[in-house]
C-alpha positions in Angstrom: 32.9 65.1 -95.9 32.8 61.2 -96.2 34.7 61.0 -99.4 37.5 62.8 -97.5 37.5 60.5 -94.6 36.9 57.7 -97.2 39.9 59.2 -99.1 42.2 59.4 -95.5 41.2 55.9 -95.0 42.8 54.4 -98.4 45.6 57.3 -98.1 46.0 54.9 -94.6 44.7 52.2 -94.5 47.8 49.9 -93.7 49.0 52.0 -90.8 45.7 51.6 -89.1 45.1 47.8 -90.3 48.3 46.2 -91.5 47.7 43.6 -94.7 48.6 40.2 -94.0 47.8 39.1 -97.2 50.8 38.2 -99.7 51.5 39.5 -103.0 49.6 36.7 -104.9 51.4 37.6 -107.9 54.0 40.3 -107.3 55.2 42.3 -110.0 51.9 41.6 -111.9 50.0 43.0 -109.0 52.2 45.6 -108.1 52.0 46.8 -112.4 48.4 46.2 -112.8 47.7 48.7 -109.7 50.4 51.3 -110.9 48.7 51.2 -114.5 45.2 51.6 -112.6 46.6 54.8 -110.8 48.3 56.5 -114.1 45.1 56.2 -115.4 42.9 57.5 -112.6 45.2 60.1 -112.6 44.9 61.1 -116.3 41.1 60.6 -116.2 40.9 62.9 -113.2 43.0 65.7 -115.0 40.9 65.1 -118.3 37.6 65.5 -116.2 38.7 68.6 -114.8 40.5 69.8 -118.0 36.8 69.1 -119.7 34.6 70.9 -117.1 37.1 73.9 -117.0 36.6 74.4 -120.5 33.2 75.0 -119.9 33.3 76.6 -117.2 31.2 74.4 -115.5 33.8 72.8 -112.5 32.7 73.1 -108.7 34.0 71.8 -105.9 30.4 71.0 -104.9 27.9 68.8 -106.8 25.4 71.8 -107.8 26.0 72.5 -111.0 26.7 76.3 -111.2 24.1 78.9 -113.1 26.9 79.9 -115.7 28.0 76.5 -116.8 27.0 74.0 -119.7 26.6 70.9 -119.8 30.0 68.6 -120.9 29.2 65.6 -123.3 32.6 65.9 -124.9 35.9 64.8 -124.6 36.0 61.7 -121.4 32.5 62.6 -120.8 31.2 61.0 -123.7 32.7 57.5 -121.8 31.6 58.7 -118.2 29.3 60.6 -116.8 31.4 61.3 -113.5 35.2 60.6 -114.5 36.6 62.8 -111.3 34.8 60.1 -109.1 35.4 57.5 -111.6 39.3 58.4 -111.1 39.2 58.6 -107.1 37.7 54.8 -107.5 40.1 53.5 -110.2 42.7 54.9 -108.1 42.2 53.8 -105.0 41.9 50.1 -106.2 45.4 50.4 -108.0 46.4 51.9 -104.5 45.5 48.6 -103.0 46.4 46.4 -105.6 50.1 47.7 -105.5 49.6 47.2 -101.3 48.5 44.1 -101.7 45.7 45.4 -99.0 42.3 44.2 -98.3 42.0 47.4 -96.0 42.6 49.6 -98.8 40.4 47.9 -101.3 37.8 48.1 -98.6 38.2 51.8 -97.7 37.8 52.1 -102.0 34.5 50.0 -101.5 33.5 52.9 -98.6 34.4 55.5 -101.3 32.6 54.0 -103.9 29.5 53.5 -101.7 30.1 57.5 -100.8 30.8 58.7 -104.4 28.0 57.1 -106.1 25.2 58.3 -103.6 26.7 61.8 -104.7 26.5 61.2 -107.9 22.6 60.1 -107.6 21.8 63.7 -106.1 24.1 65.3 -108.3 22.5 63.8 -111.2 19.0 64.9 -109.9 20.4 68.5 -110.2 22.0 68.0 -113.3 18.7 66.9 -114.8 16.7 69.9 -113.2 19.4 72.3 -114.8 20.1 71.0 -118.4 17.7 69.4 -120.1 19.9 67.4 -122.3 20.8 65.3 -119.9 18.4 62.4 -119.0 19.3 62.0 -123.0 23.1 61.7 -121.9 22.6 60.0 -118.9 20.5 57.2 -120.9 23.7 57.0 -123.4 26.7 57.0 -121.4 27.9 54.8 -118.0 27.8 56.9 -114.7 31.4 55.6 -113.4 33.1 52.8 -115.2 33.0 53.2 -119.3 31.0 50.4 -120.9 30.2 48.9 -117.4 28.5 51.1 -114.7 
């Protein structure tokens, strides 16, 4: 329920708190941000393309009984690309706003997203057990960094 709120508050953020900060560097800001979003976007639809494959995409966390687990394809980067993309996206969102609001609603998410991700990954490791191996090789949200 919080990522949704989290998710209304980037979606809004400058209609509730309008940014007073200035494009510090225009164009480049306003590109940098749209690049971030195409590629949120694509990472989210490769996530979902990956999980559907195995038949292991939920709208909750639980992993379901019938599924397998996915090391392939943008999982071998990221653990969690679907949250991953939500993140990405919503700072390109307020880089191309130029908004501190957004970028701190996208802090809120991230706070939200990754204590998901710690429960989901306690199921994940009770279900497969593959994957404190996978989780040990490969960054939970941002590839190479987190």
């Amino acid at each position: 329920m919080l990522q949704f709120v989290a998710l209304g508050l980037i979606a809004g953020a400058d209609l509730v708190i309008p940014s007073h900060v200035p494009a510090l560097a225009g164009a480049v800001t306003w590109t940098i941000g749209y690049a971030l979003v195409v590629l949120a976007v694509l990472m989210a639809i490769r996530g979902y393309l990956d999980l559907r494959a195995s038949r292991a995409f939920t709208a909750f966390p639980y992993p379901r009984p019938d599924s397998s687990l996915v090391e392939t394809g943008i999982y071998r980067l990221v653990r969690h690309p679907l949250y991953a993309g939500l993140i990405i996206g919503g700072i390109g969102v307020a880089l191309t706003r130029a908004s501190l609001s957004t970028l701190g609603a996208t802090v809120l998410l991230f706070v939200v997203l990754d204590l998901k991700r710690r429960q989901e990954e306690r199921w994940l490791a009770e279900r497969f057990p593959g994957y404190l191996a996978y989780r040990r090789r490969t960054r939970a949200l941002i590839p190479f960094l987190y």
